[in-house]
Steps between C-alpha positions, in 0.01 A plus 500: 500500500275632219307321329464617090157367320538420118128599426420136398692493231558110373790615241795318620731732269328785680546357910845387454569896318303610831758295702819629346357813485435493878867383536675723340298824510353520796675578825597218738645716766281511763236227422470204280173389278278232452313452152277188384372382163336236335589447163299326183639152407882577413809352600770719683818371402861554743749715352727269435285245353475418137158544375486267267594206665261597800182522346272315239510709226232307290257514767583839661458675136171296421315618880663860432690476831759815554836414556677759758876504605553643843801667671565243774639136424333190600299262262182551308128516627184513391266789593171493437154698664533280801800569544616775797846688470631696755815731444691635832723796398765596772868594523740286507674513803782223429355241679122420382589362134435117490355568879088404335426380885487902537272586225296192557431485866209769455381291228503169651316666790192612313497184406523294860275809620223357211562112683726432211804299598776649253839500598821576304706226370820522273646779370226714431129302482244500681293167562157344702450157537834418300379682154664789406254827483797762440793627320733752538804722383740774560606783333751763592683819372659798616363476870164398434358129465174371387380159673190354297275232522223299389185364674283212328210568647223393206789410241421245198734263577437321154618832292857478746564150355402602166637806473899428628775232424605390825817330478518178656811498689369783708152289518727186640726756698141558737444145504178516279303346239369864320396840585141416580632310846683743639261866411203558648238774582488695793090515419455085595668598838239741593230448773300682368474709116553780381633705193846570414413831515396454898824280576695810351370705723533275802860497443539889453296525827725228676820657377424863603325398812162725435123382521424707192650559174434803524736568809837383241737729451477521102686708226294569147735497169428814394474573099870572415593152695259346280658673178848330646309208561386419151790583328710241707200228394571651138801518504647181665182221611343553152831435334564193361896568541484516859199221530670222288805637375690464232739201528788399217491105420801307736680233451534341832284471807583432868239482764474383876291577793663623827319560854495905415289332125587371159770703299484459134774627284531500110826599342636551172861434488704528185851359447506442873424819565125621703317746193199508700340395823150499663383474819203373585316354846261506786762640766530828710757715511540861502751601210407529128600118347609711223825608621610142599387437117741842373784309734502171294473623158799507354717289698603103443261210524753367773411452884820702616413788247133509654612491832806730455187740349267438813752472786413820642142502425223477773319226320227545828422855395385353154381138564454447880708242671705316276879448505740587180581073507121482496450715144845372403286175497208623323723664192719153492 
């Protein structure tokens, strides 16, 4: 493993360019990299999320928070300077996607090897003493994945209430009252303190199993990968197209939460016929949502039209593991 360092850079429309540039630039072959960044206060929202409905626009725009989307699914989170993210960039060799035990184990190591009790629980967090303390998501294409992560270490809780809508059947789904009893900060676990900065480097030296940072096997960006680099952020994290979107007015909504997360669609449909259809959610899956979209367009607002139109499609590849009754059920 390599590990790449982002030069302290607390852009989050500049790390996540540095992480798609890693993925799909740099060769995966024969090893795999490791990259970590702290961001300022934004919120990172899941690519198949819409914005609008995720965040608090009134308050986001008044505290000049940036609003990112990323490539892999999952729900929105709030980043802020005490916030750690770590990005492992590998191939994908069939088998690791929605495997996070894999990625994690390293993680959650560091962690037990600083006396802090995490363990992994669910689908993809990380947890001590019941609060959750980490996030994560996949992201793959053409061979390659991208497993990322966040670690509160010194986060402002406050600014993650005020900053996202969280919707309250996946607050009841978790058995909770609100988001401030289930997150916590990996920083109230420690025995003893230290900066974020430190902790980062604990885990680096934990993961690579060296006494020194100097002894990690590193790779520098050199100045035409950061030319590539900032044109990405330019070019897509800057945008507002890709960030928010834009989204024509429906006329009907259906939404429900499954175990793989909450599917939300919104369809126009015109003398019984579907003239447009969004997507939206906090699942993982693999395939653009877009061509399930491209597949409904068109047809007749009918069950046996939709599932004439999806009866050969891998709805696993796109959402994660749901059944064609199952999103029958959601559209009807």
């Amino acid at each position: 493993m390599i590990f790449i360092d982002n030069l302290q850079i607390y852009n989050p429309q500049i790390n996540l360019a540095i992480e798609e540039y890693i993925l799909k630039n740099l060769s995966l072959e024969n090893d795999s990299y490791l990259l970590f960044y702290i961001n300022n206060p934004s919120i990172i929202v899941g690519k198949n999320q819409n914005t609008i409905e995720e965040i608090n626009t009134e308050y986001v725009e008044k505290n000049n928070i940036k609003v990112v989307r990323r490539l892999s699914g999952g729900g929105a989170v709030y980043h802020d300077r005490g916030n750690l993210n770590f990005s492992f960039i590998t191939k994908d060799d069939g088998n690791s996607f929605s495997n996070y035990q894999k990625f994690l184990n390293p993680v959650i190591k560091a962690l037990n090897d600083m006396e802090i009790m995490a363990e992994l629980r669910g689908r993809n967090d990380v947890v001590v003493n019941g609060k959750k303390i980490n996030g994560n998501a996949q992201f793959a294409t053409k061979g390659k994945m991208l497993t990322h992560g966040t670690l509160l270490f010194d986060s402002n809780i406050n600014e993650v209430v005020n900053s996202l809508k969280v919707r309250k059947d996946k607050i009841e789904s978790k058995g909770i009252k609100s988001i401030r009893s289930r997150v916590g900060n990996i920083s109230d676990y420690l025995s003893f303190p230290m900066s974020i900065v430190e902790f980062k480097e604990k885990i680096l030296l934990s993961i690579f199993k060296v006494d020194s940072i100097s002894k990690i096997n590193s790779y520098t960006l050199t100045k035409f990968d950061w030319e590539k680099i900032n044109q990405i952020s330019k070019e897509k994290y800057a945008n507002w197209d890709w960030n928010y979107g834009k989204s024509p007015k429906f006329l009907m909504e259906r939404t429900q939460r499954f175990p793989i997360g909450s599917i939300d669609l919104k369809l126009d449909v015109e003398e019984g016929v579907i003239k447009a259809i969004k997507i939206y959610g906090d699942f993982f899956g693999i395939g653009e949502i877009s061509e399930i979209e491209s597949k409904l367009v068109g047809i007749k607002y009918s069950r046996q039209q939709v599932e004439i139109a999806l009866k050969d499609v891998d709805l696993k590849h796109y959402f994660g593991a749901i059944s064609l009754d199952e999103f029958l059920s959601l559209i009807y």
